[in-house]
C-alpha positions in Angstrom: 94.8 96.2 84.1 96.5 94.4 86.4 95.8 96.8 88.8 92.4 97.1 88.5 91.8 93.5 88.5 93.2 92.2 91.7 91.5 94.9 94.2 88.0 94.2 92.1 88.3 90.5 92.7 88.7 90.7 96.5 85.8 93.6 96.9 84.1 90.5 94.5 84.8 88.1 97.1 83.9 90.6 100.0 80.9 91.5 98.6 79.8 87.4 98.0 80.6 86.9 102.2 78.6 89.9 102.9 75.6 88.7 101.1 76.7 85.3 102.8 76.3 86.8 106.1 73.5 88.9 105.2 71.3 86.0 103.9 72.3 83.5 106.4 72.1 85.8 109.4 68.1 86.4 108.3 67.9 90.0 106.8 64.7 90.0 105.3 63.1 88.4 108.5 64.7 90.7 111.4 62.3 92.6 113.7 63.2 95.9 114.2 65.8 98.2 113.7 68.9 97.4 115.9 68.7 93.7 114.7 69.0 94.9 111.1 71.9 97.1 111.6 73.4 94.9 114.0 73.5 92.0 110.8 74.5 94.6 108.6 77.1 95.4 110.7 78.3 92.0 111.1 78.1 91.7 107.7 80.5 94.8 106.5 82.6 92.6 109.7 83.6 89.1 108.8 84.7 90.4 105.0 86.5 93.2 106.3 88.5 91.1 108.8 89.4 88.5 107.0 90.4 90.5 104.1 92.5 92.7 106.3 94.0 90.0 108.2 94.8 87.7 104.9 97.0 90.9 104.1 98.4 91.2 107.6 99.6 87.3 106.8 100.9 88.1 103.5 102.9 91.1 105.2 104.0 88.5 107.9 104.9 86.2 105.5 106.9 88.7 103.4 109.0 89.8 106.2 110.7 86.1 106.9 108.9 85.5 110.0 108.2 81.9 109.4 112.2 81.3 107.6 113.1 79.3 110.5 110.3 76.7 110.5 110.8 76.6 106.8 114.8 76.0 107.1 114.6 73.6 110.0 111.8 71.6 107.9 113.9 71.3 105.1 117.0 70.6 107.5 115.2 67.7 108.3 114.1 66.3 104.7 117.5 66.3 103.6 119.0 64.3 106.7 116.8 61.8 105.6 118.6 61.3 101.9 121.7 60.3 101.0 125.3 61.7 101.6 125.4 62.8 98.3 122.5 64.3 98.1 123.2 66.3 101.4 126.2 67.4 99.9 124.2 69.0 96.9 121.7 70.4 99.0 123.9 71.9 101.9 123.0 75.5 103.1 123.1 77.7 105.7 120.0 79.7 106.7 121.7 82.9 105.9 121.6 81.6 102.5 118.3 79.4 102.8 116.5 83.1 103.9 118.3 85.3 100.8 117.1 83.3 98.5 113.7 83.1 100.0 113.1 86.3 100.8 115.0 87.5 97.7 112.2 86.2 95.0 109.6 88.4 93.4 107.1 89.9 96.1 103.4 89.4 95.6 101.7 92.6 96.3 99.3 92.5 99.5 98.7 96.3 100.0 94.9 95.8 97.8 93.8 93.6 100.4 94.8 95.9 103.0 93.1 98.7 101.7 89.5 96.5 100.7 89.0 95.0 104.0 89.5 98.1 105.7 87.2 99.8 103.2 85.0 96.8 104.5 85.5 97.3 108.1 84.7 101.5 108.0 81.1 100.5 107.7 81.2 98.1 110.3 82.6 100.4 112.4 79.9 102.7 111.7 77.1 100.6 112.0 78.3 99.2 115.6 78.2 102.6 116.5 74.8 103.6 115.3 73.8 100.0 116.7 74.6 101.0 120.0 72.8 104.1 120.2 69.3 102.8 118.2 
């Protein structure tokens, strides 16, 4: 179920952008052909990208990328406390980024997969767009 669920809810949230787009953009009121498909296109667009870039982060994320900033951060917050409680809180970033990255993984690959299932029509559209 679990499966099921989290793919559904981000082509749920997809599909509410695109109508977002697709309503605020003026669908019902474009002149002509090329407008419609090019709203339609930029529709199946902004959902797809940020869908497929909010798993691109994830992945980014996942990979340590940011372990520095984190470490030095928290570097800093426990300069600011006591000896004693830099003594209970001393670690070294080899440690700091095992036990980050080391935690259970939240999956990413569905959002992936929807927003480029989102951007394969925007593609297409851009493409008949520029040949109406």
């Amino acid at each position: 179920m679990k499966n099921i669920l989290r793919p559904a809810l981000a082509a749920l949230i997809g599909t509410a952008i695109l109508l977002a787009v697709l309503f605020g953009r003026g669908i019902l009121s474009a002149q002509g052909a090329q407008e419609s498909v090019r709203i339609w296109s930029d529709a199946f667009a902004v959902p797809g990208v940020l869908l497929f870039l909010s798993g691109a982060f994830v992945w980014i994320v996942r990979q340590g990328t940011f372990s520095g900033m984190g470490y030095a951060i928290r570097q800093i917050w426990v300069s600011l406390h006591s000896r004693s409680y830099r003594e209970e809180h001393k670690e070294s970033y080899s440690e700091y980024r095992e036990r980050k990255l080391g935690g259970e993984k939240s999956p990413f690959l569905f959002l992936l997969v929807v927003g480029a299932l989102f951007l394969l029509p925007a593609v297409a559209l851009s493409i008949v767009y520029f040949f109406v």
